[in-house]
N, C-alpha and C positions, 0 to 999 in steps of 0.2 A: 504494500500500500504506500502511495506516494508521501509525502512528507508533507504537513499544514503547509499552506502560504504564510500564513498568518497566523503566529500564537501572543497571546497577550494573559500577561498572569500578575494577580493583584497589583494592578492598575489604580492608581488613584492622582487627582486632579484638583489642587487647592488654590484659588485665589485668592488675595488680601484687598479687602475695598471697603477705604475708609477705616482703615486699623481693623478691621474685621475677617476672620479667617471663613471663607465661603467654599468647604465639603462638595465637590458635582461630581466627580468619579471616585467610587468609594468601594474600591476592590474589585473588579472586572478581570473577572477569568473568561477567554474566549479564543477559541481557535475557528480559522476560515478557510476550509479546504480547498484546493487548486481546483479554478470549476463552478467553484459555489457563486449562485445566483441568491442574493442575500435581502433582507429589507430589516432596519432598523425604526423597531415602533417604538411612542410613547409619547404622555403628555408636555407639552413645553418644558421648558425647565427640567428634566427627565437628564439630560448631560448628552444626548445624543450627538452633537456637532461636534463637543468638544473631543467626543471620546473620535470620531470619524478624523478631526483632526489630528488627533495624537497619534494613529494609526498610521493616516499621511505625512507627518514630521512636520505639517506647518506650526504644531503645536507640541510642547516635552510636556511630559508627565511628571507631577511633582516626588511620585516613585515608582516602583512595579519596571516589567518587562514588556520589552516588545520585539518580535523576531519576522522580520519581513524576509521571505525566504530564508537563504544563509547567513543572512547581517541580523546583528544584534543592535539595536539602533541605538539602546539605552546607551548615552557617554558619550554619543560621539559627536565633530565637530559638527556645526552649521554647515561647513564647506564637504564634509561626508555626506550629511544628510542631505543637503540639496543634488549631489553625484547620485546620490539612492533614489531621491526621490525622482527625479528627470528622465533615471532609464528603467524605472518599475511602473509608477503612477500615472497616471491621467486620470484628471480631474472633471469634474462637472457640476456646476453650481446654478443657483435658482436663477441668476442673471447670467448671463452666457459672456459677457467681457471680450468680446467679441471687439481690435482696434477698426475704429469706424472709416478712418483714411485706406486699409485695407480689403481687395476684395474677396471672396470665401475661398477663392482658392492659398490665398497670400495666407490667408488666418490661420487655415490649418496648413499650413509650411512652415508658421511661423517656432515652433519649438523644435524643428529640427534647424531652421537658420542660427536662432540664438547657440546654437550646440557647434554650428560651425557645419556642419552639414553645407553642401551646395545645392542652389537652386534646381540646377539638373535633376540631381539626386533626391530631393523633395518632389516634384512635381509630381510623376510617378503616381508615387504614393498616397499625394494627397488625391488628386483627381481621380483614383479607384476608390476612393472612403467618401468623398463625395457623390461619386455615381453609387453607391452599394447604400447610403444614408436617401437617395432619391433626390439628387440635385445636381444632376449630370447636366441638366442646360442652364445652370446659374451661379456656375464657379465665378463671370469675371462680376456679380454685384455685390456691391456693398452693403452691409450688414442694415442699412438706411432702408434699404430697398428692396428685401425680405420680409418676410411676416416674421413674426413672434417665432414660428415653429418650426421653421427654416431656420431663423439666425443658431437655434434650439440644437439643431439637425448640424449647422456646420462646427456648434462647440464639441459634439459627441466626436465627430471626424476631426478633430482637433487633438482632442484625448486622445485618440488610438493612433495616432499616424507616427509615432514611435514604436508601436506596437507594446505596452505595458502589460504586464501580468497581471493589473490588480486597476479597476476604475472604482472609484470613489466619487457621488452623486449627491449631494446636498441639496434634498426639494426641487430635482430638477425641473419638475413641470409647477413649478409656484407657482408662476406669474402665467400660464395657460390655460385656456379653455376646456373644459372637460374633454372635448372630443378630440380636441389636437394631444394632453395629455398624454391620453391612451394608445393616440400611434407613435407617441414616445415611448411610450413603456413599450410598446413593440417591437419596437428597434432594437432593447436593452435587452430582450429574451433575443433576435434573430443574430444580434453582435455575441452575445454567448454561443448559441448554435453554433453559428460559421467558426470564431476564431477562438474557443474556448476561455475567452475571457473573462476571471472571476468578476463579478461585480457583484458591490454593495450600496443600497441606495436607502438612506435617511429620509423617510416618507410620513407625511398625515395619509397619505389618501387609503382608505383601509380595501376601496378594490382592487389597485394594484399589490399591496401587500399580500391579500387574502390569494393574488393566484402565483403567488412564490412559491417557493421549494422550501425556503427557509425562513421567518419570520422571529426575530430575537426582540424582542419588548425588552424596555427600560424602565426601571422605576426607581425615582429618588438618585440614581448615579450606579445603580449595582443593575445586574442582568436578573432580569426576572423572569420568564422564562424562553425557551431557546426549541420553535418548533418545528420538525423537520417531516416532510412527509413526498411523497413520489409523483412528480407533476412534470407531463407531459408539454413541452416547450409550445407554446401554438395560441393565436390572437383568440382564439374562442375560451381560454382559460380568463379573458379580461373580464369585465365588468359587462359587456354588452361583444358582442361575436361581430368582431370587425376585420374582415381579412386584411392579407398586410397591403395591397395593393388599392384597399378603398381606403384604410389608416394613411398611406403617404398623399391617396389625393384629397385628404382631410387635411393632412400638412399643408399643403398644397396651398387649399385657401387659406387657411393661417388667420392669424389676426386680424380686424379692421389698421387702416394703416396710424390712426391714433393710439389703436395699442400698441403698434410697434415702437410709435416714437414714446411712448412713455416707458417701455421696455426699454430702449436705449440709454434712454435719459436715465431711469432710475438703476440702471447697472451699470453705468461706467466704472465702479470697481467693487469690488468685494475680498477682505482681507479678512483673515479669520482673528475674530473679537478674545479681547483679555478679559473681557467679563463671562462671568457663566450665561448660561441662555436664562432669559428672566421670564417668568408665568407671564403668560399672556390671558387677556380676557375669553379668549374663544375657548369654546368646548374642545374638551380633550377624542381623540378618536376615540371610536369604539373599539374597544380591546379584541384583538384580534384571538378568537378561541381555537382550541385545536378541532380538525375535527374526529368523526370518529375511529379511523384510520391512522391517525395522526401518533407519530412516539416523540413523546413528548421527556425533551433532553434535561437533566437535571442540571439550574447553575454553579455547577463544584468545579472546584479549580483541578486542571488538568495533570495528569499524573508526570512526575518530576522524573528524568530521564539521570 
C-alpha cells in the first residue's frame, strides 16, 4: 500500500490578539491518501482555513507535525517551504487572483514563468488544461472579459499546469451561482479521474460534500468525525444530474457581466489571514451524516512508525 501524501499529527494552531491566546487547531490527527478526493466541513470558526493552510505552508503551526510526501515540513526554512510548496501545490481560492493585464492563456503560464521555465515550454501545457477545463476558444481574453466561471475555470488550469500532487480549494465556488458551482465541482471529480490528483476542498455547500468519497467535519479546531464511503466519480453523484458537457455550457454562460466585474474587483488579492476565522452570523451547514453504508473513521491519532 502506497504511502499517505499527507500525514499531520497533533497539530495545533495558536494566535495572540490583543494579549489574548486564541486555541483554533487543537490537536489534529489526519492523514490524506494519494488519490483522495476530500471535502472539509464545519461551522465558521471551526479552524478549517487555517488548518488547509498549514497543510499548504502558507501558514506554520504553533506545534505538531506535518509530512507532505517525503519532506517533513515542521523547521524548515521559508525559502524550503516555498521550493515545497511550488513543485507539490496548486492552489484555488474563493477569488480566483487571476492578473487582469494578462490573458488566460498568460495566467496559467504564469507559475511556471516565475520558476524560470520558458515561454515555449509553458505554452504547451497551459493551452491543453485550458482546452481539457473547456476554454479552448478563449485563451487570448482577459480575465475582464470572462464570466465568473470561466475566470473560475482558468484558476483550476493555473493550479495544475505544474502538475502538483496535492490541490488545495478554499470555497472555490463562493462567489458563484448554484449552477455554474456544480460544473465546478465537476471539473474537480473529472481532474481527479484523468490525472489522479489528490484534492481537498474546504466547503459550506453540503451537496457537493454529500457526493465525496470522503467528508472530514470540524468542530471547535479538532476533527470530529472523518467519513469515508465508495463513490463512483460521475456529475449524476451532484446535487441535481448534470452531465459534464451541459455543466461547461452552464460555465459557458457564466455570470451576468456585473458579477464578473465585482468578482474582479472584490478579488484582486487574497493572503491567508493571522487571525483565526471568526463566527459569522449565517447558519452553520447541515452536518453532513454518514450514510448507511458509510464506515465511519474514528479521530485517533495515527499509529507512530
Amino acid at each position: 500500500m502506497p504511502e499517505p501524501l499527507v500525514v499531520v499529527e497533533d497539530l495545533h494552531k495558536t494566535f495572540v490578539h490583543m494579549g489574548r491566546e486564541l486555541h483554533v487547531l487543537r490537536g489534529i490527527d489526519l492523514k490524506i491518501e494519494q488519490g483522495d478526493v476530500m471535502a472539509i466541513v464545519g461551522a465558521s470558526g471551526a479552524g478549517k482555513s487555517t488548518f488547509l493552510h498549514c497543510i499548504g505552508t502558507l501558514d506554520l503551526p504553533t506545534s505538531g507535525r506535518i509530512r507532505l510526501g517525503r519532506d517533513e515540513l515542521t523547521g524548515l526554512s521559508s525559502a524550503k517551504l516555498a521550493a515545497i510548496r511550488n513543485r507539490t501545490i496548486g492552489f484555488v481560492f474563493q477569488f480566483h487572483h487571476l492578473l487582469p493585464e494578462f490573458n488566460a492563456l498568460e495566467n496559467v503560464m504564469m507559475p511556471g514563468l516565475i520558476q524560470g521555465k520558458s515561454r515555449p515550454e509553458m505554452e504547451g501545457p497551459a493551452r491543453a488544461l485550458l482546452e481539457e477545463v473547456g476554454l479552448k476558444e478563449r485563451v487570448t481574453h482577459r480575465p475582464g472579459e470572462l464570466s465568473g466561471g470561466e475566470q473560475q475555470r482558468v484558476a483550476l488550469a493555473r493550479a495544475l499546469v505544474l502538475s502538483p500532487k496535492l490541490i488545495l480549494a478554499d470555497e472555490p465556488t463562493g462567489n458563484l451561482d448554484s449552477a455554474t458551482s456544480e460544473a465546478i465541482h465537476t471539473l474537480f471529480f473529472e481532474i481527479n479521474k484523468r490525472h489522479g490528483t489528490t484534492i481537498v476542498v474546504v466547503t459550506h455547500n453540503p451537496g457537493f460534500a454529500k457526493a465525496m468519497p470522503r467528508v472530514v467535519t470540524m468542530r471547535d479546531g479538532k476533527v470530529d468525525t472523518d467519513i469515508r464511503r465508495e463513490v463512483t466519480f460521475a456529475p449524476a453523484k451532484l446535487a441535481s444530474a448534470v452531465a459534464l458537457d451541459e455543466a461547461r455550457a452552464i460555465l459557458d454562460a457564466g455570470l451576468s457581466n456585473s458579477q464578473t466585474k465585482s468578482a474582479v474587483t472584490a478579488g484582486a488579492r487574497e493572503a491567508p489571514s493571522d487571525e483565526p476565522e471568526k463566527a459569522a452570523d449565517e447558519q452553520p451547514p447541515e452536518p453532513v451524516r454518514p450514510p448507511a453504508d458509510a464506515e465511519v473513521v474514528p479521530a485517533t491519532a495515527p499509529e507512530k512508525n
